[in-house]
C-alpha positions as CSV (number, residue, x, y, z in Angstrom):
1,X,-1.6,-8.4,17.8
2,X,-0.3,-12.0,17.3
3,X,3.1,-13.0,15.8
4,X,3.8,-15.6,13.8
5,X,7.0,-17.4,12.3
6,X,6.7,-17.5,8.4
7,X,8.9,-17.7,5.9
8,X,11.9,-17.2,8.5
9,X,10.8,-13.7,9.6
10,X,9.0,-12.9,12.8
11,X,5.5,-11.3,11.3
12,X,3.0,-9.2,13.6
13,X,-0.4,-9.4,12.3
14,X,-4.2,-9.1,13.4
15,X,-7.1,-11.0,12.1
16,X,-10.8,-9.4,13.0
17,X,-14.6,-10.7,12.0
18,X,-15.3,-14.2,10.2
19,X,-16.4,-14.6,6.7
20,X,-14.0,-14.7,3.3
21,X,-10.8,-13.5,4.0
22,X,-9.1,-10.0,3.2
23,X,-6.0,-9.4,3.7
24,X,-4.6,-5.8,3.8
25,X,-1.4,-5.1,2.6
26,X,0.1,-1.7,3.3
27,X,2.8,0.9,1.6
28,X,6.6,1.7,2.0
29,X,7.5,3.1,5.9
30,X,3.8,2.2,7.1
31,X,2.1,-0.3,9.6
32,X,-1.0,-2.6,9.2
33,X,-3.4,-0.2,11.7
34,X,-3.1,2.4,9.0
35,X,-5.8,0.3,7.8
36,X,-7.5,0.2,10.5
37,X,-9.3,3.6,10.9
38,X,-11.6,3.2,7.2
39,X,-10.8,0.1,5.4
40,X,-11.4,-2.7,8.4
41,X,-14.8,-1.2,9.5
42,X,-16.2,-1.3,6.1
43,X,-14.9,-4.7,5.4
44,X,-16.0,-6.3,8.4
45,X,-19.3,-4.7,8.1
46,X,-19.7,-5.9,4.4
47,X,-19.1,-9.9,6.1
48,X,-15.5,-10.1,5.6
49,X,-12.7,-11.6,7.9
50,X,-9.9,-9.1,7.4
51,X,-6.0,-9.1,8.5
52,X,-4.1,-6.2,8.1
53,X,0.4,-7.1,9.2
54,X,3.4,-5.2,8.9
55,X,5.4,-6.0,6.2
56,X,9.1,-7.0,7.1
57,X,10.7,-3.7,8.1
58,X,7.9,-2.8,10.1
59,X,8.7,-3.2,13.8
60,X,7.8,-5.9,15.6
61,X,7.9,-7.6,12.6
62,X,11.4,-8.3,11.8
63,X,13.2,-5.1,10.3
64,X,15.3,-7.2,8.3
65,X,17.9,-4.2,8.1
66,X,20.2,-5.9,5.8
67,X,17.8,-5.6,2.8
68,X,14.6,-7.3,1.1
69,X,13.5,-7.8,-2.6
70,X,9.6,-7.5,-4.0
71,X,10.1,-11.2,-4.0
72,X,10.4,-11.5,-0.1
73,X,7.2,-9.2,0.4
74,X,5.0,-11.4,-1.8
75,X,6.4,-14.4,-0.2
76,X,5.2,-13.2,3.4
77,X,2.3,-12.2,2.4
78,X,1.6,-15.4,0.8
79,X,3.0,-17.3,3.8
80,X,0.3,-15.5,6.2
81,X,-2.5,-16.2,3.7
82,X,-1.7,-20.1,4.5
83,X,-1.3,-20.0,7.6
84,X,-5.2,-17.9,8.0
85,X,-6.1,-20.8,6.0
86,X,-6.8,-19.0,2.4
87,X,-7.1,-18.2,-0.2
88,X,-7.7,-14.5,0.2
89,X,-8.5,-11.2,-1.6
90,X,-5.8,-9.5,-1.5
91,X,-5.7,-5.2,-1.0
92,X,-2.8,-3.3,-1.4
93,X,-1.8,0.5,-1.7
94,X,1.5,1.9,-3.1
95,X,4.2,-0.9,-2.4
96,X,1.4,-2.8,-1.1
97,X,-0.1,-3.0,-4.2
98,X,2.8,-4.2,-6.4
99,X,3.2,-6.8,-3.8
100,X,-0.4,-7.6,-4.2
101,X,0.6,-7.9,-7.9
102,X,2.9,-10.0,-7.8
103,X,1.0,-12.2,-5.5
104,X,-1.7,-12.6,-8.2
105,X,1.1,-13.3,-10.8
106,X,3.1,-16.4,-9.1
107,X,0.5,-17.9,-6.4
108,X,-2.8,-17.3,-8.3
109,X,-4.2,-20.2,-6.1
110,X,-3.9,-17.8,-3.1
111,X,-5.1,-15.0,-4.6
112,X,-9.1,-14.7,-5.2
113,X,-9.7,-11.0,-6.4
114,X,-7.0,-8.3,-5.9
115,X,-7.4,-4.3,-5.7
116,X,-4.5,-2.4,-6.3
117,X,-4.4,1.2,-4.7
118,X,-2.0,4.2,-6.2
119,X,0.1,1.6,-8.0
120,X,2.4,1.1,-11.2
121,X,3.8,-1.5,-13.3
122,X,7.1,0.9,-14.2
123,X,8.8,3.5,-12.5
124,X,8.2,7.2,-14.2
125,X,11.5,9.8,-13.7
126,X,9.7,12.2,-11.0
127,X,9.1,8.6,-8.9
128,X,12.6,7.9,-9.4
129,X,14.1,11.6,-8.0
130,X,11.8,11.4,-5.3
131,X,13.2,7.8,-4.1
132,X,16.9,8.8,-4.4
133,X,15.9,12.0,-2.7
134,X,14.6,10.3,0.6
135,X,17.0,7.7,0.4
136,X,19.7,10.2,0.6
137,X,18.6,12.3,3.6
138,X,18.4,9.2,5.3
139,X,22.0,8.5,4.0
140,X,22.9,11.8,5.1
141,X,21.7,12.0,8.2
142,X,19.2,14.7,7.8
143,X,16.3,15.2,9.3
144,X,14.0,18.0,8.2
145,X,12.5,20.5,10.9
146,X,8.7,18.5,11.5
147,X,6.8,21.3,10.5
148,X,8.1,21.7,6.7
149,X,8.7,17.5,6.8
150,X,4.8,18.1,7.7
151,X,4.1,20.3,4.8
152,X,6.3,18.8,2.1
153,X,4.1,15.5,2.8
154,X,0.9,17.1,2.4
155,X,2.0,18.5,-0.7
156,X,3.2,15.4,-2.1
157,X,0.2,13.5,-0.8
158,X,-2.7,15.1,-0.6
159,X,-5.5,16.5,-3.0
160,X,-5.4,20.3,-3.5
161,X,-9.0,20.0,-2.1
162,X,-7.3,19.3,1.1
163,X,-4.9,21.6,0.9
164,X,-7.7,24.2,0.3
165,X,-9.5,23.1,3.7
166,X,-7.8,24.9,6.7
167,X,-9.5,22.9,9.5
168,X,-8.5,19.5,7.7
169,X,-5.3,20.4,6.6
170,X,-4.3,21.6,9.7
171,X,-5.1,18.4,11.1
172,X,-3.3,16.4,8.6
173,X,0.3,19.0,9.5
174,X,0.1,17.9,13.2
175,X,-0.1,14.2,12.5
176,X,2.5,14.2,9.7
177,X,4.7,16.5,12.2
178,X,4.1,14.1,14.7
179,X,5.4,11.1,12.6
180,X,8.8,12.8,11.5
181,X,11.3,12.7,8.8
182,X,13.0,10.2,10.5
183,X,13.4,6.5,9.1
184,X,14.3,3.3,11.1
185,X,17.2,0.7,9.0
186,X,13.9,-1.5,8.0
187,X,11.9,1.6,6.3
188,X,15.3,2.3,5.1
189,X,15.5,-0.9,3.0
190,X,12.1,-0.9,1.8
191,X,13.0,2.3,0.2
192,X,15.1,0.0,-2.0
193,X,11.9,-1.4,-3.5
194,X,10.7,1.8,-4.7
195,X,13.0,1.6,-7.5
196,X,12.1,-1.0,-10.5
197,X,12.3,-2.4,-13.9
198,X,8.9,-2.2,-15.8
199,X,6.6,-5.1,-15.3
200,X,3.9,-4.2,-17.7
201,X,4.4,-7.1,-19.8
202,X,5.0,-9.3,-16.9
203,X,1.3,-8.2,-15.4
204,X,-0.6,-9.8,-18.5
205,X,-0.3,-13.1,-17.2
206,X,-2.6,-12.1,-14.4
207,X,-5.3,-14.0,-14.8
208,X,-7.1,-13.3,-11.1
209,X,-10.1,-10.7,-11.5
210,X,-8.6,-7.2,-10.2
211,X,-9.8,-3.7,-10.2
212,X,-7.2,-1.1,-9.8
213,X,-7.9,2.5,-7.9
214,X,-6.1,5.7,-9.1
215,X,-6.1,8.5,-7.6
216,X,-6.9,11.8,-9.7
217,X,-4.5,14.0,-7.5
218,X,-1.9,11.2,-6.7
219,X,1.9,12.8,-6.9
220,X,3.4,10.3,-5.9
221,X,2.4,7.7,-8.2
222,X,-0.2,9.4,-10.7
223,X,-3.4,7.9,-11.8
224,X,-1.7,7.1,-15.8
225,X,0.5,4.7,-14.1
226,X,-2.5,3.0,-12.1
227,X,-4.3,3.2,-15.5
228,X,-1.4,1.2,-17.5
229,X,-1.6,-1.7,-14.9
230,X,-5.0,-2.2,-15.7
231,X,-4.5,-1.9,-19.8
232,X,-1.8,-4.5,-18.6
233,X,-4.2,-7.1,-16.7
234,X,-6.6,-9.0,-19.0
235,X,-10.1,-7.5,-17.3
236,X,-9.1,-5.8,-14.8
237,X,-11.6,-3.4,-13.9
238,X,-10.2,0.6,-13.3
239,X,-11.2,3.8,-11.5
240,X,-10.6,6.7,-10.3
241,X,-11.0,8.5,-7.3
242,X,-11.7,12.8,-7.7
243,X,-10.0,15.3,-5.0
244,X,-7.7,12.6,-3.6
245,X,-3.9,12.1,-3.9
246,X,-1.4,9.2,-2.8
247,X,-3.4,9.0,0.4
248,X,-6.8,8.5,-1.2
249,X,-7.6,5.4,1.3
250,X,-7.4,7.8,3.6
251,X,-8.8,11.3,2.6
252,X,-11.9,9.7,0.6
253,X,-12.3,6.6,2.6
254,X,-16.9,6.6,1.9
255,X,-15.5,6.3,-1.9
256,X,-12.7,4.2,-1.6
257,X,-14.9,1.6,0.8
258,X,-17.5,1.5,-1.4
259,X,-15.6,0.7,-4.6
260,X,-14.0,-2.5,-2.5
261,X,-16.9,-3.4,-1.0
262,X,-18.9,-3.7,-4.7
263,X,-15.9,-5.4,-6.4
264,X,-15.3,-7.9,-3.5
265,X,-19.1,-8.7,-3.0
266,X,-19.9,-9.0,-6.3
């Protein structure tokens, strides 16, 4: 993957296909090739050029330890549209998607449609306990034993159709033990972001076409937050996604690709 200087960080990215550009922008304590198992394939066969990066905090790009706002996100991500020569539709899940937001809301020139993924426009008290939660065993120097960190996650983000499928959620456990509880300082200071004042009001001067994605199972962030986002956004379209939780992209990709793939074609 290339690197790039912009806006005074050191940004690893990766640009595949030819046609408009997507760009992919991913959630709190995750890389760019998350993307790259559903979302890229379906985009580049639809005719699109598509970058996915890792957002400052995200080794190689800079980890910027010493802490980030929203602001800093957007501005990288609207730094790498520029220099991929955009503008861009812009996809983002979780924190990906309120940077997306935000994108839409001070550089509209950059932005030419935007989907927002398991988003919100305001933080909910269950969202809040779970922030300060992970934030503290980090804190605290606590890592969980990988095979309840593995379970607690699936909990949190998964469907209980999922849950209900042995041979799946077995394979979900092993790569979710496999990743660990552990956090590097850059993850650490995105978790900083999790926690915000409400920008409902804020998101009605969006005036870039959007269609926001819930997700009918989402713990994490549930679909009535997603749904208030786009009441927020004049005509923004909305939708949910059945039997999928914060991870949706992943654990219904077919429904998930085809919903971006009709709104950005169309």
């Amino acid at each position: 993957m290339p690197v790039a200087k912009l806006n005074g960080i050191t940004l690893n990215y990766d640009v595949q296909g030819s046609g408009p550009l997507v760009v992919l922008i991913m959630g709190t304590g995750s890389p760019g090739r998350v993307w790259h198992p559903h979302q890229v394939p379906a985009l580049l066969q639809a005719g699109f050029r598509v970058a996915t990066f890792d957002n400052r905090g995200i080794p190689p790009t800079d980890e910027c330890a010493g802490g980030m706002k929203i602001e800093d996100l957007v501005a990288d991500t609207a730094a790498l549209i520029e220099h991929l020569g955009g503008p861009a539709h812009v996809v983002g899940t979780s924190l990906g998607a309120r940077v997306a937001q935000e994108l839409a809301l001070s550089r509209p020139d950059l932005v030419a449609k935007a989907v927002l993924m398991a988003t919100a426009g305001r933080n909910d008290p269950l969202q809040i306990a779970l922030s300060q939660g992970e934030r503290a065993l980090h804190d605290e120097n606590i890592t969980l034993p990988g095979r309840y960190h593995a379970a607690m996650t699936a909990v949190l983000n998964l469907s209980p159709a999922t849950l209900r499928d042995p041979m799946a959620i077995r394979d979900w456990l092993d790569v979710f033990e496999y990743t660990g509880s552990a956090v590097g300082a850059g993850v650490r200071a995105q978790m900083e972001l999790d926690e915000f004042d409400s920008r409902l009001d804020a998101l009605r001067e969006i005036s870039v076409p959007c269609l926001v994605i819930a997700f009918t199972d989402d713990r994490v962030l549930p679909a009535h937050l997603g749904r208030e986002v786009a009441e927020a956004i004049p005509g923004a379209e909305y939708a949910e996604v059945k039997d999928a939780g914060h991870f949706g992209f992943l654990e219904r990709p077919a429904e998930v690709n085809r919903l971006l793939t009709t709104f950005l074609t169309s």
